[in-house]
N, C-alpha and C positions, 0 to 999 in steps of 0.2 A: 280628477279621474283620468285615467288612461284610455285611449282612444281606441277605437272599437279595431278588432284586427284583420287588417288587407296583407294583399302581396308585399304591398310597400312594406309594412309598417311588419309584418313577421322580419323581415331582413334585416330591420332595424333592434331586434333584440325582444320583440314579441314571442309569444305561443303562437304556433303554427297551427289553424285547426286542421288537422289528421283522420278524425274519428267520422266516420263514418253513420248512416242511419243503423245498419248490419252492426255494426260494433257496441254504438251507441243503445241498442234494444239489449243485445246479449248483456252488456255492462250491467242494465238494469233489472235485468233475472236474475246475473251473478250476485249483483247485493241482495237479492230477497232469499238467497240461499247460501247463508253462512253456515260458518263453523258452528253455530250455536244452535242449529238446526242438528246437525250431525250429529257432534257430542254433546250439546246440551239438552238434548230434549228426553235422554233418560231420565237425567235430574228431574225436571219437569213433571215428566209422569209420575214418577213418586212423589211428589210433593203435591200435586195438584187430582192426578188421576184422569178421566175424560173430561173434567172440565178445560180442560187445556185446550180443547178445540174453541172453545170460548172465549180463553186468556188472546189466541192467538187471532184471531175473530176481531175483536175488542182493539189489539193494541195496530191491528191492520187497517183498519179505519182509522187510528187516528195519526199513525204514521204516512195515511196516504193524506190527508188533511196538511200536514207539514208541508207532501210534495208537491199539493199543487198550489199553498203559500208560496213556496221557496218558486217553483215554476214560474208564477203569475209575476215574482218579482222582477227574477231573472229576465223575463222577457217584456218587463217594461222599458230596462236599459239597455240592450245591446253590447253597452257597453262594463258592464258589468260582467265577471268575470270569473266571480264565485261569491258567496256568500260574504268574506271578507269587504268586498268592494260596495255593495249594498247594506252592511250593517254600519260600516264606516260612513257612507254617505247619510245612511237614515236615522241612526242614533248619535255614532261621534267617533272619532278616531279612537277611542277607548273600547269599543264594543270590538269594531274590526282586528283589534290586537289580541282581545280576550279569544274571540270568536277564533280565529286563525291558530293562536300557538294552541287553547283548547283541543282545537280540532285536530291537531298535528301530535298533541299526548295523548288521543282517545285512538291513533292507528297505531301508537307506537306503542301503548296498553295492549291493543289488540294483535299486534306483532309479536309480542310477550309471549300473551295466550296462543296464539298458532305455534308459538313455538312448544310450548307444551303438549298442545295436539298433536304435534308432527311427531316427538318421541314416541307421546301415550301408543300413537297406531301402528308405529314401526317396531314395538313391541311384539305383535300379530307375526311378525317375522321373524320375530329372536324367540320365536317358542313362548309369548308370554311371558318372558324373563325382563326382569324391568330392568333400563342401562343403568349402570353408573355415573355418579353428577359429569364426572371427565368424557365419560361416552354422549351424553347428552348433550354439553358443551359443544364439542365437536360436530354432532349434528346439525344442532345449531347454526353456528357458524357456516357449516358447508349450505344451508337453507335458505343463509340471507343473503350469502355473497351471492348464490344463482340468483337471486331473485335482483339483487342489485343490477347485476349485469344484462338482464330483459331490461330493465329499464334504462340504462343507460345506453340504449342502440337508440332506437326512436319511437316517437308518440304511437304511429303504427302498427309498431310489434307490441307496444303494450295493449292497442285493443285487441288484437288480432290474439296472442296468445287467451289474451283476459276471454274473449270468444267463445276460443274450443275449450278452455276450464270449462266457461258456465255451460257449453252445451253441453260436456260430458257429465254434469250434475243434472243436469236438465235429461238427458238418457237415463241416467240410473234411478230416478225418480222414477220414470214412467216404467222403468224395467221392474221395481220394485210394485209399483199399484198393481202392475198387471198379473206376474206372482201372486200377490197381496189378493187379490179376486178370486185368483183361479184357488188359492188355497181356502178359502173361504167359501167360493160354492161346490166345491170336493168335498167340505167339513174334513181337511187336511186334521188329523191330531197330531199332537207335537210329540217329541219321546218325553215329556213330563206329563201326559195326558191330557193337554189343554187342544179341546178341539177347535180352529178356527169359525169365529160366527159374528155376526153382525152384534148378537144381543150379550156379548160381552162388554157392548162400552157399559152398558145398564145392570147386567148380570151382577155385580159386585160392588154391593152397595149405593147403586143410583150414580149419576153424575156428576154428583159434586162429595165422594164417598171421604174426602179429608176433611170437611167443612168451609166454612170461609176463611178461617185461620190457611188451611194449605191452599186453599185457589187464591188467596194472596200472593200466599211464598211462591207460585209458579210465574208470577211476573218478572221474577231478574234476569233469570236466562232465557225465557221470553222475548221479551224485550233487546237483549243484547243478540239476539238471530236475527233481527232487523236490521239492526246498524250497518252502515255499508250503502245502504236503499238510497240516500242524498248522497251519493257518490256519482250521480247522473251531475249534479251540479257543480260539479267542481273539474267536471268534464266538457262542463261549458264552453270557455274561450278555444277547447281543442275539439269542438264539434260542430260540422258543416252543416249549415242550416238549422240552427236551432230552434229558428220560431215554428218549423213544421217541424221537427225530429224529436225536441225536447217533450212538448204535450202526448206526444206518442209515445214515448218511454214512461209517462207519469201516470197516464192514464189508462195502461195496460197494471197495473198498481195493483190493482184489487183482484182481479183476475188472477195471477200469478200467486195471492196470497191463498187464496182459496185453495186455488192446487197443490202446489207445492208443500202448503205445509197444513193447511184444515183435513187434506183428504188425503195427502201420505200416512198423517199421524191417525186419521182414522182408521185403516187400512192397517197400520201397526197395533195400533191395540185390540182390531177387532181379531188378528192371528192371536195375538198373544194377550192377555186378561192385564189389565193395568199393573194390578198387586203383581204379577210375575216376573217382568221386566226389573234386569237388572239394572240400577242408577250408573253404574262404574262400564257401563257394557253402550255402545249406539245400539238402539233401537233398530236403526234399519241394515246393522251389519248381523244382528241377532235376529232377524227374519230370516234372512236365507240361512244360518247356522241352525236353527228350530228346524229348516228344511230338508238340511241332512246333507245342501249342496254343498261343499268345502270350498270346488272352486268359487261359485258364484261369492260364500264369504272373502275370497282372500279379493278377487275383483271389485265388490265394495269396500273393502279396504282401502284398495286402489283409488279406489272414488273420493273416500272421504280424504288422505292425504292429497287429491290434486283440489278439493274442495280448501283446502285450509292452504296451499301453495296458493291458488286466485285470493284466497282472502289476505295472503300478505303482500301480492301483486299488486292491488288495488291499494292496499297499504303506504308501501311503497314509493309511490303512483302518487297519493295524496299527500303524504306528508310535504313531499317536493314541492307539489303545486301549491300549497300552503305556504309554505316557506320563502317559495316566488312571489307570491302574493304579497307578505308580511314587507317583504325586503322593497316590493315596489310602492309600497306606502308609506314607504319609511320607519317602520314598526319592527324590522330583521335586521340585520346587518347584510350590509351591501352585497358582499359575495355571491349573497342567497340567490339574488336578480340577475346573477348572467347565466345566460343561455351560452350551450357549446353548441358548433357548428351541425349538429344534427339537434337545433332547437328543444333540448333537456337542459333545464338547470341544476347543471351536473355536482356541482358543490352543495347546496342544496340538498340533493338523495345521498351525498359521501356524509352529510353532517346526521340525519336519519339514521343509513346503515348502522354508524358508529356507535347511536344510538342504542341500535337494536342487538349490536353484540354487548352492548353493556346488558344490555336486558337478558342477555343466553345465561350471565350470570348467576340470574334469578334461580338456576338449576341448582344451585352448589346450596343456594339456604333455602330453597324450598324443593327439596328431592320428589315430593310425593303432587307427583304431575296435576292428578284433580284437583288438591285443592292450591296451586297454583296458577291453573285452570281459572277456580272460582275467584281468588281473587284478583286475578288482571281482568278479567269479563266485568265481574262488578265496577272497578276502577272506572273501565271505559265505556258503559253503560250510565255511571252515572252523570261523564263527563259530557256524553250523546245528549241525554237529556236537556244539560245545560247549551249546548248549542241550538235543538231545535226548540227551547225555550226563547233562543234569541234572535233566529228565526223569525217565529212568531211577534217579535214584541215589534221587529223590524217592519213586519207585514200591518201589525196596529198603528205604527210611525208614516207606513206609506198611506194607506187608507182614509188616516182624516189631515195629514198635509198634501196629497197630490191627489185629490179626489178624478181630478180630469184624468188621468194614467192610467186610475180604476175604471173608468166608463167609458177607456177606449180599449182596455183588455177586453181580448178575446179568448182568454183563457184564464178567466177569474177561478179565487176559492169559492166552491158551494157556502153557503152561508155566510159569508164576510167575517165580520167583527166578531157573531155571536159564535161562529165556530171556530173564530180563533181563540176564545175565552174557553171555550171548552177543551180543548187541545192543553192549552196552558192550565187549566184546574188539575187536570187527567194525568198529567206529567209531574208537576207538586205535586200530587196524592203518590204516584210513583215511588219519589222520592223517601218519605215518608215507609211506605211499606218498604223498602231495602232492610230500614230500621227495623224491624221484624224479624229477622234472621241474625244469629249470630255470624255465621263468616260471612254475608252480605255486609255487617255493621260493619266489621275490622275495615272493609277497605273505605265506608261512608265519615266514618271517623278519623283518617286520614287524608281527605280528599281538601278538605279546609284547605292542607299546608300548599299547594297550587296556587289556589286564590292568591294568601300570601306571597310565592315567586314572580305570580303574574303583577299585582299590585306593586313590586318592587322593580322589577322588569321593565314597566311603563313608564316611571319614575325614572331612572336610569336614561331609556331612550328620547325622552322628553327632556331631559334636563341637558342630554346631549346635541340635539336639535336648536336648542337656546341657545349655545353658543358662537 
C-alpha cells in the first residue's frame, strides 16, 4: 500500500491534498445534485407520479448507508486513497481492478449522457430547433476539451470551480422553492388552468396513481441522480484533514437529500399536477415557463447546462484519479501514475478526454438526445450499483477480519453488518427492476459484455506481471 501523503512524499510523485473543508462540502452537495435531477426527473414523474418523493426518500437512505460505509473505511486507513486501495486490500487485487476501471466507465457513461444534456438544453437557444448529429458533434467536442483544460491547471481550480457550479445549483433550488411557495399560497393558475396547491400531489389519483408497476419504473433515473454523491471519496488523498472534513461531508447526506430533491419535487408538482408535466420538458425549467417569466426560464436554462458542465467536471476529475489509482497498483498501465508538475496525472485525463470524444460519437447513431439520455444513465447506473455493491462486501471483509479498527472508529455505520445486508438486498432488487423497462433492459442486457473486457483485461495485466 502506498504511503499516507506528506510534503515529502507529494514531491515525490504523490497527490497533493489541495481541497479544502469549503471545497470539500460544496463537492458533496454538487454530487447530490445531478443531471438526473434536472432532466431526469420528468421521466420520473410520469412514470412514478408523487410517489417519487418516496422513491427518492428510500434510495437516500440507503445511499447514505454506502456513505458512511465507504467513510468508516476510508478512515480506518489513512492511507487509503480511494476505494480502489481498500477493496484491493480487503478483498484482493481483483476487486481493486474491477472496482477502479468500473468506476472509470460509469463517469465516462455519464460523460456520454452530459453530453446529450448539454445539446438537449442548448436547443432552448436555437429556437427549439434540434442540431444536427455534425452540429452536436462539435458541441461536444468544444464541452470536453473546456472541461479538460480545468482540470489539467491544478487540483485547486478543480475544487474551486467544482464550488461555484454546485453553489449556483444550490441558488437556483432555493430560488425555485421560494417562487414555488409564493405561487402556491397566491393559488398562482397556470395558462392551462392548473391552480398551484399543496393537494395536488393527492388531487389525482392518490400517491401512488401508476401503481406499483410505475413506482418501480421511477427507480432508474432515480437512482442515477444520486451517483456522483461517493465522489467525496475519491477526493480523499486530495483533502486536508480528512478525518474531521470527510464525516462532515457524509453526514450532512441526509439533510441535503431531503431539500434538494424531496422538497424541490414537492414544490414542482404541487404547481403543476403530476399528469401535466411534460416527460421530454425539466420540471423545474417548466416552473418558471407556467409562470409566464421567460427570463427567469432562459436563467434556469442557464442552471441546468452549468449543472451538467460540474457533473462532467467531477467526471473528468475521477476518471483520472481512478486511472492513478489502477496504474499505482499495477492494475493500468504505467503512464497513468505520473503526475505533471502541477501534481495532475495528466496522461491519465488525456486518455479519458479521448475517450469521451469517442463518446460525442454516440450523436451520429443515436440522434434523438432522450433516448440517448436514457441509455448512457442506465449503462452507468447500473455499473454505480455494482461498485457500491463492492463497497459494501469490502465493509463485510473489514468488519469480521479487523474487528479492533471497528471498535476504535469513531465514525462507524449505524447498524453494522445488518445494514449492510440491507443495502446490498436493496440494490439486487434494483437491479432486477431495470429489467422492467424495455429501454432500461437494452442497456442491462448489454452490460454483461464489460464484465467480459474486465475478466480479459485482468488476465492480460497478470500474466504481464509474471513475467
Amino acid at each position: 500500500m502506498n504511503k499516507v501523503n506528506t510534503p515529502e512524499t507529494e514531491s515525490a510523485g504523490e497527490l497533493k491534498r489541495s481541497l479544502s473543508n469549503r471545497h470539500l462540502q460544496l463537492i458533496a452537495i454538487g454530487g447530490c445534485i445531478g443531471t438526473g435531477l434536472f432532466m431526469g426527473s420528468g421521466k420520473t414523474i410520469s412514470l412514478a407520479g408523487p410517489s417519487i418523493i418516496f422513491i427518492y426518500m428510500i434510495i437516500g437512505v440507503m445511499i447514505f448507508f454506502v456513505m458512511r460505509a465507504l467513510g468508516e473505511l476510508l478512515l480506518s486507513n489513512l492511507q487509503y486513497r480511494s476505494f480502489i486501495d481498500f477493496t484491493t486490500d480487503l478483498i484482493g487485487p481483483w476487486a481493486g481492478y474491477f472496482v477502479g476501471w468500473t468506476y472509470w466507465l460509469c463517469w465516462i457513461s455519464i460523460g456520454i449522457a452530459d453530453l446529450s444534456a448539454i445539446i438537449y438544453y442548448l436547443q432552448f437557444f436555437n429556437n427549439g430547433v434540434p442540431f444536427s448529429p455534425t452540429e452536436g458533434a462539435l458541441i461536444s467536442v468544444a464541452a470536453i476539451l473546456f472541461i479538460m483544460g480545468l482540470n489539467l491547471v491544478t487540483v485547486k481550480l478543480f475544487g474551486e470551480v467544482e464550488f461555484w457550479f454546485a453553489l449556483v445549483k444550490i441558488i437556483a433550488i432555493l430560488v425555485l422553492i421560494i417562487v414555488g411557495l409564493w405561487m402556491i399560497f397566491t393559488g398562482f393558475t397556470s395558462s392551462s388552468g392548473d391552480v398551484a396547491a399543496f393537494s395536488n400531489l393527492w388531487k389525482y389519483d392518490g400517491m401512488f396513481p401508476t401503481g406499483m408497476g410505475g413506482f418501480l419504473a421511477g427507480f432508474q433515473i432515480a437512482i442515477f441522480a444520486f451517483v456522483g454523491v461517493e465522489l467525496v471519496g475519491t477526493t480523499a488523498a486530495e483533502t486536508k484533514d480528512p478525518a474531521k472534513n470527510l464525516p462532515k461531508a457524509v453526514n450532512s447526506i441526509p439533510l441535503r437529500i431531503i431539500f434538494f430533491y424531496v422538497f424541490a419535487l414537492i414544490i414542482v408538482m404541487a404547481v403543476t399536477p403530476w399528469n401535466h408535466i411534460d416527460p421530454t420538458v425539466s420540471p423545474f425549467v417548466n416552473l418558471f415557463t407556467q409562470a409566464g417569466v421567460a427570463a427567469a426560464a432562459i436563467i434556469m436554462n442557464l442552471v441546468v447546462l452549468s449543472s451538467v458542465m460540474s457533473s462532467m467536471n467531477s467526471g473528468v476529475f475521477s476518471t483520472s484519479r481512478m486511472l492513478f489509482g489502477l496504474s499505482r497498483e499495477s492494475q493500468g498501465p504505467k503512464a497513468f501514475g505520473e503526475l505533471n508538475k502541477r501534481f495532475v496525472p495528466a496522461k491519465a485525463l488525456y486518455f479519458s478526454t479521448v475517450c469521451l470524444l469517442l463518446g460525442a460519437a454516440l450523436q451520429y447513431f443515436v440522434p434523438d438526445t432522450v433516448e440517448a439520455f436514457t441509455l448512457a444513465t442506465t449503462l452507468s447506473t447500473i455499473l454505480f450499483i455494482c461498485v457500491w455493491l463492492m463497497i459494501m462486501w469490502s465493509y463485510i471483509v473489514y468488519y469480521k477480519t479487523r474487528p479492533e479498527l471497528h471498535q476504535q472508529s469513531t465514525f462507524k455505520l449505524p447498524g453494522g453488518l445488518f445494514t449492510c445486508w440491507v443495502v446490498i438486498i436493496f440494490f439486487v432488487g434494483m437491479i432486477y427492476v431495470l429489467s422492467l423497462e424495455a429501454d432500461t433492459f437494452r442497456a442491462l442486457k448489454v452490460s454483461p459484455i464489460w464484465l467480459v473486457i474486465l475478466f480479459v483485461g485482468y488476465w492480460l495485466f497478470n500474466k504481464k506481471r509474471q513475467k
